[in-house]
N, C-alpha and C positions, 0 to 999 in steps of 0.2 A: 573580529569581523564575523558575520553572519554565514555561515556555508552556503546557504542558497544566494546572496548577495556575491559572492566568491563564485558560484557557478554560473551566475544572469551575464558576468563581465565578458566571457567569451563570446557569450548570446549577442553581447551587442556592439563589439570589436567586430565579428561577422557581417552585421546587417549595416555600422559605418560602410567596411570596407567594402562591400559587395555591391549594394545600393547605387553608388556612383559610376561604377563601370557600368552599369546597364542601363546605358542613359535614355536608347529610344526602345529600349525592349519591355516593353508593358506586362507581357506576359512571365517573364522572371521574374522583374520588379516586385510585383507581386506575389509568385512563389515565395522570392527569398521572405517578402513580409509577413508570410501565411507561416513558414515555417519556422521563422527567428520568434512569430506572437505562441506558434504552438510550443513550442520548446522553452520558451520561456513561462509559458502554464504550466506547461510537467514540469520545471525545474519549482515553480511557487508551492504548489499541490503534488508532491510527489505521489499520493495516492488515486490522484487521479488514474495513471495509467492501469494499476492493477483494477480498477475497474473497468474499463473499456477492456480489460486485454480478459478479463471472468466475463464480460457480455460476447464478449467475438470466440470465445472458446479456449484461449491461453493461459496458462496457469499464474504465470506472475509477468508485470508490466514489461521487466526487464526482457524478458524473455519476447512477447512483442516487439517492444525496439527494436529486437537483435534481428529479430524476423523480417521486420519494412525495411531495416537499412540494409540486409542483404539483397531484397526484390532491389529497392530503391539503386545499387550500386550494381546491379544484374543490369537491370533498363538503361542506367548510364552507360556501360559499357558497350552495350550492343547501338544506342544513341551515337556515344564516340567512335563505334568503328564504322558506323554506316557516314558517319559526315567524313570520317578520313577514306575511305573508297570514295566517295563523290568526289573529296580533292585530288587525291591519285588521280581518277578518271578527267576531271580537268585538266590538270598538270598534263598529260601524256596528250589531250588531245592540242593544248598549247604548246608544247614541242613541237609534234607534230606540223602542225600551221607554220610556225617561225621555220622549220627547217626544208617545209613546202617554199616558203615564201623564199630563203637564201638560196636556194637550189635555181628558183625562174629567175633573179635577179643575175646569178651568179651566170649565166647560160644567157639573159642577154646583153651582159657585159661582154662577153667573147663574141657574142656575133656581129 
């Protein structure tokens, strides 16, 4: 079997299984396809990257990669904690409400 044919399979197990969760979201959909079609260039053309990464200033391709997927897992991160603050910050203000709300209910039940 082909090594680069052995490394497209993962390329495109990802983009089955990602594809369909993202049913109304346009803008992933997309990513994921921009980024399953790019990785799937660099795996056909493995030369490719050492030239993009000698025009951008990096010595060898691999060494790019390593570069955007540390940014790239950087931005996620800070993406993922500012969405779980925002739900923290819901959650507390939906207690909040619900224990406003048993509290009047509860008060005028006794009277």
């Amino acid at each position: 079997m082909n090594f680069k044919l052995l490394l497209l399979i993962p390329v495109a197990i990802i983009f089955i299984i990602a594809i369909p969760r993202l049913k109304n979201r346009t803008f992933y959909r997309l990513l994921i396809i921009g980024l399953t079609a790019v990785g799937g260039v660099f795996v056909v053309f493995p030369g490719l990257t050492d030239k993009i990464a000698n025009f951008v200033g990096v010595a060898r391709g691999f060494d790019l990669l390593v570069y955007l997927f540390i940014m790239f897992f950087f931005v996620a991160g800070i993406i993922l904690y500012s969405k779980i603050r925002n739900l923290e910050a819901a959650q507390t203000d939906l207690v909040r409400k619900i224990s406003i709300q048993r509290a009047e209910n509860l008060n005028e039940t006794k009277a």
